[in-house]
DRENBAMI-996380 format. One record per atom (N, C-alpha, C, O): chain; atom name; z, x, y. Coordinates in steps of 0.001 Angstrom, whole numbers, padded with zeros to 6 digits. Layout:
# residues N
+-------+------+---------+---------+---------+
: chain : atom :       z :       x :       y :
+-------+------+---------+---------+---------+
:     A :   CA :       Z :       X :       Y :
...
+-------+------+---------+---------+---------+
END
This chain:
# residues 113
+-------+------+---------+---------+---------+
: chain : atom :       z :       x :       y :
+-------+------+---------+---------+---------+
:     A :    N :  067488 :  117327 :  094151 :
:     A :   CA :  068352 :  117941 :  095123 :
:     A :    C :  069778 :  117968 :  094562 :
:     A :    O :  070188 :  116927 :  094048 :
:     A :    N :  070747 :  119261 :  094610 :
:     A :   CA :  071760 :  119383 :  093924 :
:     A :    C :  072711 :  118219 :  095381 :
:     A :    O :  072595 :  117883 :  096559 :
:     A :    N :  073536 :  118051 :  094259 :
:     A :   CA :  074753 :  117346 :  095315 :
:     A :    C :  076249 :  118163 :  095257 :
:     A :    O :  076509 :  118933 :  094333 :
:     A :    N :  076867 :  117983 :  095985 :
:     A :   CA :  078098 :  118878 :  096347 :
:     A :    C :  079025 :  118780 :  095003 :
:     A :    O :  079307 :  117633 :  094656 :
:     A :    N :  079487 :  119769 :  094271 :
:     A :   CA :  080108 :  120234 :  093175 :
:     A :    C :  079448 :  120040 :  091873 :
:     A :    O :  079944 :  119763 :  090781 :
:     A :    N :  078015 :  120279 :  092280 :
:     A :   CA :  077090 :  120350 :  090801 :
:     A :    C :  076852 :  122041 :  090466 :
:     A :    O :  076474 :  122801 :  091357 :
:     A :    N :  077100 :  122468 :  089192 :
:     A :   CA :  077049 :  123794 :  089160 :
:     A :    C :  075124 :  124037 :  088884 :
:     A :    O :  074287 :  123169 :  088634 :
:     A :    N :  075005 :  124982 :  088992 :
:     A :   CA :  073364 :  125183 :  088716 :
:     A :    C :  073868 :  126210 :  087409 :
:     A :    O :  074827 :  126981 :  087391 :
:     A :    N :  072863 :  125925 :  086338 :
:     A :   CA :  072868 :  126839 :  085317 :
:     A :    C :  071791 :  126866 :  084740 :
:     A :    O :  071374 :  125843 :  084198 :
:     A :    N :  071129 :  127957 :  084714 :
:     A :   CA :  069733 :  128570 :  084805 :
:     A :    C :  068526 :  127754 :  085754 :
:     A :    O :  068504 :  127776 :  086984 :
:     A :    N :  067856 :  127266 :  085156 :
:     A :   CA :  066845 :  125785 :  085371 :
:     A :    C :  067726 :  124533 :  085965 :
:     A :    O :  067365 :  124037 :  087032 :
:     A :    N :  068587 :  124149 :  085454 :
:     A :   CA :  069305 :  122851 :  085411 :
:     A :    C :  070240 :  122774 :  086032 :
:     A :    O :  071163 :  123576 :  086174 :
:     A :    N :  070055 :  121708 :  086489 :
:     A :   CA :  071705 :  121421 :  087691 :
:     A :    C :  072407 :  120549 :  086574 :
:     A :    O :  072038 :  119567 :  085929 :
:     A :    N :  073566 :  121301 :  086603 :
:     A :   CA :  074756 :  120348 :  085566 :
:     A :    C :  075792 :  119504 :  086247 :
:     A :    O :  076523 :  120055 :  087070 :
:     A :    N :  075920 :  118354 :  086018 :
:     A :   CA :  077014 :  117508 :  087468 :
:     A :    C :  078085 :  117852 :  086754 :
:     A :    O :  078216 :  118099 :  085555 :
:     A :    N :  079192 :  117827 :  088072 :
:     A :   CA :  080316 :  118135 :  088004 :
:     A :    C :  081073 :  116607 :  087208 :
:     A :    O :  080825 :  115430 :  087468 :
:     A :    N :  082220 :  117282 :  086002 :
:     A :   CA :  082668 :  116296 :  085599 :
:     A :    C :  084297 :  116824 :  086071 :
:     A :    O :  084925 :  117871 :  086227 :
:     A :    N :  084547 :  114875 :  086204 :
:     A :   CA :  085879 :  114614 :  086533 :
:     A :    C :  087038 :  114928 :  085494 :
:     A :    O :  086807 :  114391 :  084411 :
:     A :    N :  088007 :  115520 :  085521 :
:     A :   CA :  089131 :  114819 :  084371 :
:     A :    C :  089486 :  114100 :  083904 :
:     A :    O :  090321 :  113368 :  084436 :
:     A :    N :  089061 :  113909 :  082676 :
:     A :   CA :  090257 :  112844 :  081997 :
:     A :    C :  091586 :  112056 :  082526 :
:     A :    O :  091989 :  110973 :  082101 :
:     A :    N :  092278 :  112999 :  083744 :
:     A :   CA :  093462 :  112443 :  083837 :
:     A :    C :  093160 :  111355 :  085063 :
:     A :    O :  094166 :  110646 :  085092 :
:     A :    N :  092428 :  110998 :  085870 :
:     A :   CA :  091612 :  110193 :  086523 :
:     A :    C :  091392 :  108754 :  085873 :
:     A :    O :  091293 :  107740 :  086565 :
:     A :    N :  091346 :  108756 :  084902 :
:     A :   CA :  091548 :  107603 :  083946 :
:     A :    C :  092759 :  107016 :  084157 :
:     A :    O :  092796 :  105878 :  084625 :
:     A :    N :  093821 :  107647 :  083871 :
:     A :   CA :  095270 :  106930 :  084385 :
:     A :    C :  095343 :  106048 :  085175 :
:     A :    O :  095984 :  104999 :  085124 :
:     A :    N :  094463 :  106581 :  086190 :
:     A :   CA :  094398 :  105094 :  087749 :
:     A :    C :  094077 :  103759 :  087463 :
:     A :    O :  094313 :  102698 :  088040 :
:     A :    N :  093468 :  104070 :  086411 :
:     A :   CA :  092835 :  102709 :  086281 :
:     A :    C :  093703 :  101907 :  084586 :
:     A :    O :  093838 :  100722 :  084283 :
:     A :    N :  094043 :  102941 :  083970 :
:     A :   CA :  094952 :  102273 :  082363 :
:     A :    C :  096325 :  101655 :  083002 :
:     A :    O :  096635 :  100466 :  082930 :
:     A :    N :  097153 :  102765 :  083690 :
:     A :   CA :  098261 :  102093 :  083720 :
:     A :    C :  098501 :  101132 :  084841 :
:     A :    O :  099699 :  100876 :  084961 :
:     A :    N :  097681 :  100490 :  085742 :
:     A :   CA :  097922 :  099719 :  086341 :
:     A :    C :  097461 :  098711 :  085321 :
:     A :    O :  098411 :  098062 :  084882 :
:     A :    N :  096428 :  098419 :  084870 :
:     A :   CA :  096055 :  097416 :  084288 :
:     A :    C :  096424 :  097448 :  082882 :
:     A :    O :  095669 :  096752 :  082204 :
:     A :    N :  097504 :  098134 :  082111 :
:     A :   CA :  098880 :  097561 :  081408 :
:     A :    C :  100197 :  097352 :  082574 :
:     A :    O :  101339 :  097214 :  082136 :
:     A :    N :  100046 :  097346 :  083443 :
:     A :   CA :  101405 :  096752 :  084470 :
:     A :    C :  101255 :  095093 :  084447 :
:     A :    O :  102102 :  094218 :  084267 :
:     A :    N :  099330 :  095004 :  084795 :
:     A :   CA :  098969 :  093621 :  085048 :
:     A :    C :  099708 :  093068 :  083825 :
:     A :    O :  100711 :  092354 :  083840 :
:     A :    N :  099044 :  093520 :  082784 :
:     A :   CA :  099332 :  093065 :  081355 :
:     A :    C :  100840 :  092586 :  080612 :
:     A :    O :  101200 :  091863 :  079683 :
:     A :    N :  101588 :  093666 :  081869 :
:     A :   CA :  102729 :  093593 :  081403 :
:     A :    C :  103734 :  092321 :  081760 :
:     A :    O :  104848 :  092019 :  081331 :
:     A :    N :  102812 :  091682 :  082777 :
:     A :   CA :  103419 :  090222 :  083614 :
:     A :    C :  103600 :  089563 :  082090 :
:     A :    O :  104665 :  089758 :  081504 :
:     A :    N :  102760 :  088941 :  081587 :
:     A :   CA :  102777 :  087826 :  080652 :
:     A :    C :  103708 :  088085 :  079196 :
:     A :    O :  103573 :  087150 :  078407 :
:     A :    N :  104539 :  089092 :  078758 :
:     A :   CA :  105786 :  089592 :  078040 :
:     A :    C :  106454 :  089711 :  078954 :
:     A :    O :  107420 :  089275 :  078327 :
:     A :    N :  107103 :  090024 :  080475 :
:     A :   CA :  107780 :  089792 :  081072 :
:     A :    C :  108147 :  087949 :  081353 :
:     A :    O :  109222 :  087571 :  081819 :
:     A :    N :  107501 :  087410 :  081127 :
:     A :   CA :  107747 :  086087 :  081722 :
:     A :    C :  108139 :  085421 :  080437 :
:     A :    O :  109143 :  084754 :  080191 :
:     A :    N :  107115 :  085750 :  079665 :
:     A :   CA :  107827 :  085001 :  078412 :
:     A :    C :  109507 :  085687 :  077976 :
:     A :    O :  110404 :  084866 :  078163 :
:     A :    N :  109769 :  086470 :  077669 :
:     A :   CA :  111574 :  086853 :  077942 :
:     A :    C :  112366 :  086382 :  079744 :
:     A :    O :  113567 :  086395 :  080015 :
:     A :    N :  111660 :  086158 :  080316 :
:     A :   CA :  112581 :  085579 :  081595 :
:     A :    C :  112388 :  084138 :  080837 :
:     A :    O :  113532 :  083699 :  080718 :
:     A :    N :  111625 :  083365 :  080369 :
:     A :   CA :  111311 :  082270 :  080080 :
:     A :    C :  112663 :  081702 :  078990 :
:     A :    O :  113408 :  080742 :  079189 :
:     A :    N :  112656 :  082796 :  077647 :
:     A :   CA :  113560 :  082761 :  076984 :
:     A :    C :  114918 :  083036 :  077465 :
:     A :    O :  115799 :  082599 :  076724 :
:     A :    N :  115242 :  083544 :  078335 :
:     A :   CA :  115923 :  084362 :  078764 :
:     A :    C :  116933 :  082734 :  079718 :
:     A :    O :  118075 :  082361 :  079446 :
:     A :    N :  116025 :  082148 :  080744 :
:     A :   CA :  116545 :  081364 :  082079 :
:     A :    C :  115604 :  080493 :  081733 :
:     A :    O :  115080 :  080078 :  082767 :
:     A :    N :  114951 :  079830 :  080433 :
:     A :   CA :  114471 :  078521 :  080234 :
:     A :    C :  113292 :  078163 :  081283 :
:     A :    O :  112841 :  079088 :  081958 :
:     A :    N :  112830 :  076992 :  081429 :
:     A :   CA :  112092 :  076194 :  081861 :
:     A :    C :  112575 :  075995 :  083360 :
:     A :    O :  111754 :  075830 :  084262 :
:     A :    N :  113892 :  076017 :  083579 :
:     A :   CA :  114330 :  075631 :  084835 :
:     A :    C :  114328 :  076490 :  085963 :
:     A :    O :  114033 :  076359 :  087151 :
:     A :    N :  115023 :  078021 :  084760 :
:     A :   CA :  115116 :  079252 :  085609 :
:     A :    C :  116695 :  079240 :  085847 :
:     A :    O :  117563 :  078519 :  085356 :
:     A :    N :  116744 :  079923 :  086448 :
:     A :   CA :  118882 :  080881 :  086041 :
:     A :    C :  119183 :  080383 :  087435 :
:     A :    O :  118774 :  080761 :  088533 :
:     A :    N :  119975 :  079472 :  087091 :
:     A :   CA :  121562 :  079443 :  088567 :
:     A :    C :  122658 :  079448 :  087979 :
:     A :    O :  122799 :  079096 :  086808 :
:     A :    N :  123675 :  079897 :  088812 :
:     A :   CA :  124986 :  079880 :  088705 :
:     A :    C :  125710 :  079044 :  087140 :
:     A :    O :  126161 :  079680 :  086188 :
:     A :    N :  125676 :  078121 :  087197 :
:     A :   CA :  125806 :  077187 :  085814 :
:     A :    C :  125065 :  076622 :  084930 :
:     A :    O :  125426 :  075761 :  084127 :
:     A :    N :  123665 :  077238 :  085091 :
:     A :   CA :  122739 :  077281 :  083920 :
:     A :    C :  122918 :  077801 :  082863 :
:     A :    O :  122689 :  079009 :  082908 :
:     A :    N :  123385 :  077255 :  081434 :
:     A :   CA :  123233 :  078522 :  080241 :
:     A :    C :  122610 :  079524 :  080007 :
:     A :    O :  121750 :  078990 :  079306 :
:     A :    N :  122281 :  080771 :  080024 :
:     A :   CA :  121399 :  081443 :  080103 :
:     A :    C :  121072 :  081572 :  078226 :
:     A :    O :  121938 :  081076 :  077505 :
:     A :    N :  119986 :  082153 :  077627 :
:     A :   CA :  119780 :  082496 :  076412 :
:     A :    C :  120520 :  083837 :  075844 :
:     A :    O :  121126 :  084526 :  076665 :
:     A :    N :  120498 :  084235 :  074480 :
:     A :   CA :  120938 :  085313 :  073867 :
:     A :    C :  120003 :  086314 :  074476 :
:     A :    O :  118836 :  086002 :  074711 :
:     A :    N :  120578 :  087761 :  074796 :
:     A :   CA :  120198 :  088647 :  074995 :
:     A :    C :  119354 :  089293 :  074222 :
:     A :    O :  118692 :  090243 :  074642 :
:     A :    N :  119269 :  088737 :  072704 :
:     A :   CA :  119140 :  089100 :  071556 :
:     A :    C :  116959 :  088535 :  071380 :
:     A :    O :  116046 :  088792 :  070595 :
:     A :    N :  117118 :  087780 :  072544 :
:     A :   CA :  115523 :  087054 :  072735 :
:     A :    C :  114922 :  087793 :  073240 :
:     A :    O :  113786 :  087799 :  072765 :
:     A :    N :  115070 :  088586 :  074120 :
:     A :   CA :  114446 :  089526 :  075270 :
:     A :    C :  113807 :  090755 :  074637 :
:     A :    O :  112883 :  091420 :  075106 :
:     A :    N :  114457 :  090939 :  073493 :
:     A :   CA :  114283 :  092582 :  072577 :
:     A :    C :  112758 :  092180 :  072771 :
:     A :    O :  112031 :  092600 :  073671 :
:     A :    N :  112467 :  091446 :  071942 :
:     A :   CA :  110824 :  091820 :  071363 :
:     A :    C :  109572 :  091779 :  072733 :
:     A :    O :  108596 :  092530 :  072732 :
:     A :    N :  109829 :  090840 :  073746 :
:     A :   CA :  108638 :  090957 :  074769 :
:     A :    C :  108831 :  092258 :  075805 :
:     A :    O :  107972 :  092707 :  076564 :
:     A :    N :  110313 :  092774 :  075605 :
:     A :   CA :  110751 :  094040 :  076672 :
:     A :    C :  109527 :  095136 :  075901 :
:     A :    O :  108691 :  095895 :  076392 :
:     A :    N :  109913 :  094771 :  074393 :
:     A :   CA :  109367 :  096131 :  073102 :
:     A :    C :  107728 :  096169 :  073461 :
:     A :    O :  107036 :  097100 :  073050 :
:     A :    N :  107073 :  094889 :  074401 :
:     A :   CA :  105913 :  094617 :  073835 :
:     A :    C :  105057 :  095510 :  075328 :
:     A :    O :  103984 :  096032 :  075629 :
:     A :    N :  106617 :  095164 :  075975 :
:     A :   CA :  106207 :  095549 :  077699 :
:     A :    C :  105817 :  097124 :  077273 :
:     A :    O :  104633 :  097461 :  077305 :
:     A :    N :  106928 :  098138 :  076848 :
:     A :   CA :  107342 :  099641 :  076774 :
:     A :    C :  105828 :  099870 :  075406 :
:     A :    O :  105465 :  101045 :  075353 :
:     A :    N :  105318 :  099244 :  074773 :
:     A :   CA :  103994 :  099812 :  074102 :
:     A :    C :  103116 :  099449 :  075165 :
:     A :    O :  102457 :  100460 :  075406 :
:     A :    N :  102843 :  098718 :  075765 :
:     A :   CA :  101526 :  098662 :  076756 :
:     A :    C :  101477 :  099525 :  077588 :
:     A :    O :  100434 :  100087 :  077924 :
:     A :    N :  102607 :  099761 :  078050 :
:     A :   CA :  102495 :  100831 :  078909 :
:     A :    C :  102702 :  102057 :  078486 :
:     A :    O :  102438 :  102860 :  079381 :
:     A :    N :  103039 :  102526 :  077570 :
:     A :   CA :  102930 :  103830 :  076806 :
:     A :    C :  101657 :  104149 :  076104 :
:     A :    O :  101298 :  105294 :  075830 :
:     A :    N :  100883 :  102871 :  075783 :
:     A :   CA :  099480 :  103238 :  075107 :
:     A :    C :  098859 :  103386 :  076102 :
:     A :    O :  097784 :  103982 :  076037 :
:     A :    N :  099226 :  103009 :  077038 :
:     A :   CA :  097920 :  103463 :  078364 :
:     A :    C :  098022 :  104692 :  078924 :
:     A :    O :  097246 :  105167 :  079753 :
:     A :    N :  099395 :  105422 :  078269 :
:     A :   CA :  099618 :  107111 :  079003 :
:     A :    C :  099009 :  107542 :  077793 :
:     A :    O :  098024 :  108233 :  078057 :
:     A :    N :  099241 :  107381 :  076297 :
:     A :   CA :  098673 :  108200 :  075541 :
:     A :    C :  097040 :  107763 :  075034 :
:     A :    O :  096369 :  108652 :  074509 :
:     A :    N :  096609 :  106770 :  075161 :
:     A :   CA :  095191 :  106295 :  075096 :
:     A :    C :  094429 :  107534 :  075864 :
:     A :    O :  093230 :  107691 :  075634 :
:     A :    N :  095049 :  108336 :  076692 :
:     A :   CA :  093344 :  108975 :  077856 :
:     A :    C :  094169 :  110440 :  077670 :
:     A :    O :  095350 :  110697 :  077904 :
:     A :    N :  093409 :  111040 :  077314 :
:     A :   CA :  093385 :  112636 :  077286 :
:     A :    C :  093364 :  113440 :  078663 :
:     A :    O :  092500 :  114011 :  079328 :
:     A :    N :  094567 :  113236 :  078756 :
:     A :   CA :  095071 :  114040 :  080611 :
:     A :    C :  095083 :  115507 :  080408 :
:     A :    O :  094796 :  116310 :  081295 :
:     A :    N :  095572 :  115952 :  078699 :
:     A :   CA :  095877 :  116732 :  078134 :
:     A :    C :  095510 :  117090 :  076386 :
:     A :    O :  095286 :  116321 :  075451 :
:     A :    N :  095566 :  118526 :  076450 :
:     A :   CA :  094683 :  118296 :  075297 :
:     A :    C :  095778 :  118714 :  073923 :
:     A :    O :  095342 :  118760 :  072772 :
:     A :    N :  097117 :  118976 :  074234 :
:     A :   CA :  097948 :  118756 :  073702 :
:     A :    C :  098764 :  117466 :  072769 :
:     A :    O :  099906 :  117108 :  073057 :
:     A :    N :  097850 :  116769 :  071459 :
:     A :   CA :  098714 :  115311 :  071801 :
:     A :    C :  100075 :  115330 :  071817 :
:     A :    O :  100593 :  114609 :  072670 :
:     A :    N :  100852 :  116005 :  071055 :
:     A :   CA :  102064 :  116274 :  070813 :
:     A :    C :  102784 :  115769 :  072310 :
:     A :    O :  103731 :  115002 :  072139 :
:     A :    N :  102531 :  116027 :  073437 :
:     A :   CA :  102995 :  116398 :  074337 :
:     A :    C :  102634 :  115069 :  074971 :
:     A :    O :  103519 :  114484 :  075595 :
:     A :    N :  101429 :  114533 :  074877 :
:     A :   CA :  101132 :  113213 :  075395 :
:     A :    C :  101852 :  111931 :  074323 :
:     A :    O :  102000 :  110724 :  074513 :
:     A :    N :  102113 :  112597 :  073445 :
:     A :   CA :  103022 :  110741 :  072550 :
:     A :    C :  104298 :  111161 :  073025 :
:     A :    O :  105028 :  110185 :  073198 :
:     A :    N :  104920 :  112409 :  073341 :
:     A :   CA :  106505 :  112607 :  073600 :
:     A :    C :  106434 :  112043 :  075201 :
:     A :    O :  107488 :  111514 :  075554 :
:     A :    N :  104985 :  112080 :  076585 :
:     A :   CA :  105301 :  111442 :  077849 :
:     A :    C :  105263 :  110077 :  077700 :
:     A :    O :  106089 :  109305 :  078186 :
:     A :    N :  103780 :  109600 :  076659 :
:     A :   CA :  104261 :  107960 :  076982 :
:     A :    C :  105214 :  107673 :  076047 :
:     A :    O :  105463 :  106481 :  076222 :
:     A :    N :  105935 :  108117 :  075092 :
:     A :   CA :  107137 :  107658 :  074838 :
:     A :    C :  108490 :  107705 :  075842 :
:     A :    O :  109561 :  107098 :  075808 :
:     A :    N :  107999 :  108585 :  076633 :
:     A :   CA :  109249 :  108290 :  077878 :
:     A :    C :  109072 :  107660 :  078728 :
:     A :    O :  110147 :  107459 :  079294 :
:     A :    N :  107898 :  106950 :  079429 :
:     A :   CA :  107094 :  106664 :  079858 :
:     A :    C :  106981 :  104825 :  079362 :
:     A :    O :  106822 :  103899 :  080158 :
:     A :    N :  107082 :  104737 :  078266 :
:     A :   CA :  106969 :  103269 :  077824 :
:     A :    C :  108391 :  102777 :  077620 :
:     A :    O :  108734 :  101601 :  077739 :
:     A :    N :  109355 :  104012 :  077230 :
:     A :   CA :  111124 :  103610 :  077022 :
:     A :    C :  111600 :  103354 :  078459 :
:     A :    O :  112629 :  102680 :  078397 :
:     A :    N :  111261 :  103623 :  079730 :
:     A :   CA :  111480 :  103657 :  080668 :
:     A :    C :  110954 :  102417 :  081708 :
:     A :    O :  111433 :  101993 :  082760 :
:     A :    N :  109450 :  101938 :  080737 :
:     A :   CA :  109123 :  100507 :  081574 :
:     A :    C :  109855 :  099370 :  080759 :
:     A :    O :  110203 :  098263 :  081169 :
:     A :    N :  110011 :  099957 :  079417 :
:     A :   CA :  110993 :  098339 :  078424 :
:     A :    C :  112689 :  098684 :  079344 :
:     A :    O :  113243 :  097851 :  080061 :
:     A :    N :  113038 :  099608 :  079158 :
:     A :   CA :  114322 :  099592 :  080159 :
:     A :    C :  114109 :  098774 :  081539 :
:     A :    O :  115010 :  098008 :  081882 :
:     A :    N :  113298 :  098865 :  082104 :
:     A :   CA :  113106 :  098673 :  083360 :
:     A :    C :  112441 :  096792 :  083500 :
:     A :    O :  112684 :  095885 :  084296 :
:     A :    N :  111761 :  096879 :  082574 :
:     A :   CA :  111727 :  095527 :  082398 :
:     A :    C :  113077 :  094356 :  082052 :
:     A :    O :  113264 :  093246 :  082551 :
:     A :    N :  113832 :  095048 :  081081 :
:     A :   CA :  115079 :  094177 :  080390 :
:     A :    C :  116099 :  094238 :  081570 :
:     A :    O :  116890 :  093316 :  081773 :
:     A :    N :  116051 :  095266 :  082271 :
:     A :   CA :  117027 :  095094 :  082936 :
:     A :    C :  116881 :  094259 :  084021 :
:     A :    O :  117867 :  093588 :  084322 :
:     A :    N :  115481 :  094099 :  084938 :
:     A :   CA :  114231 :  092560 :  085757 :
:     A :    C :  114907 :  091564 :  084963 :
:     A :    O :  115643 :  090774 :  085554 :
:     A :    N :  114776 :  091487 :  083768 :
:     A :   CA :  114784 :  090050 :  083341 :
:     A :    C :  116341 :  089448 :  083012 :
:     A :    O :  116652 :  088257 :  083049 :
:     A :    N :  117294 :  090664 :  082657 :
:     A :   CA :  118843 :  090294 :  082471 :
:     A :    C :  119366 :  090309 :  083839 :
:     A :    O :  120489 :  089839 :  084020 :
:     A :    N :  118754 :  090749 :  084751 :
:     A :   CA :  119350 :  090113 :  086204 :
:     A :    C :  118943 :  089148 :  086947 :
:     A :    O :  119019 :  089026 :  088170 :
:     A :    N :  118316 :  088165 :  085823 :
:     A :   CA :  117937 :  087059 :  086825 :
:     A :    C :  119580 :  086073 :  086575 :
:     A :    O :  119776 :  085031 :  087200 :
+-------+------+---------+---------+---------+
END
């Protein structure tokens, strides 16, 4: 028995396939998850063991570069990992904006603690 959005072609019912870009739902949340544990380690470096108050030393800004860098590839390999599009050109130029935009967004979480 055909089911709703199966095409029939000749003899054979062919099931309807989903897009590629449907995949997204499920990559970039689970590089967000991913993205906790390089976020914490730069808050870690960042506001120590104790965590940031008022007259706590805080660390060099200069610590944060590499787990922000580690945040902005996880989440950029998870836009260009799945073929939304069949252009790659066009998919390494979104998750490159796309991953520059979660390391921004991360450094700036972790330099305002």
């Amino acid at each position: 028995m055909p089911r709703w959005g199966d095409t029939e072609i000749g003899d054979e019912i062919a099931p309807r396939r989903r897009h590629p870009a449907w995949d997204l739902l499920w990559t970039v949340p689970v590089a967000a998850v991913l993205s906790v544990l390089p976020i914490g380690w730069a808050s870690l470096s960042w506001c120590g063991v104790w965590g940031c108050s008022q007259s706590a030393r805080r660390g060099d800004a200069g610590s944060i570069i590499l787990p922000v860098l580690v945040v902005g590839a996880l989440v950029g390999a998870a836009v260009v990992v799945v073929p939304w599009t069949g252009q790659r050109a066009l998919r390494a130029l979104v998750s490159l904006g796309v991953g520059l935009a979660a390391a921004v967004g991360a450094g700036v979480y972790v330099l305002s603690l």
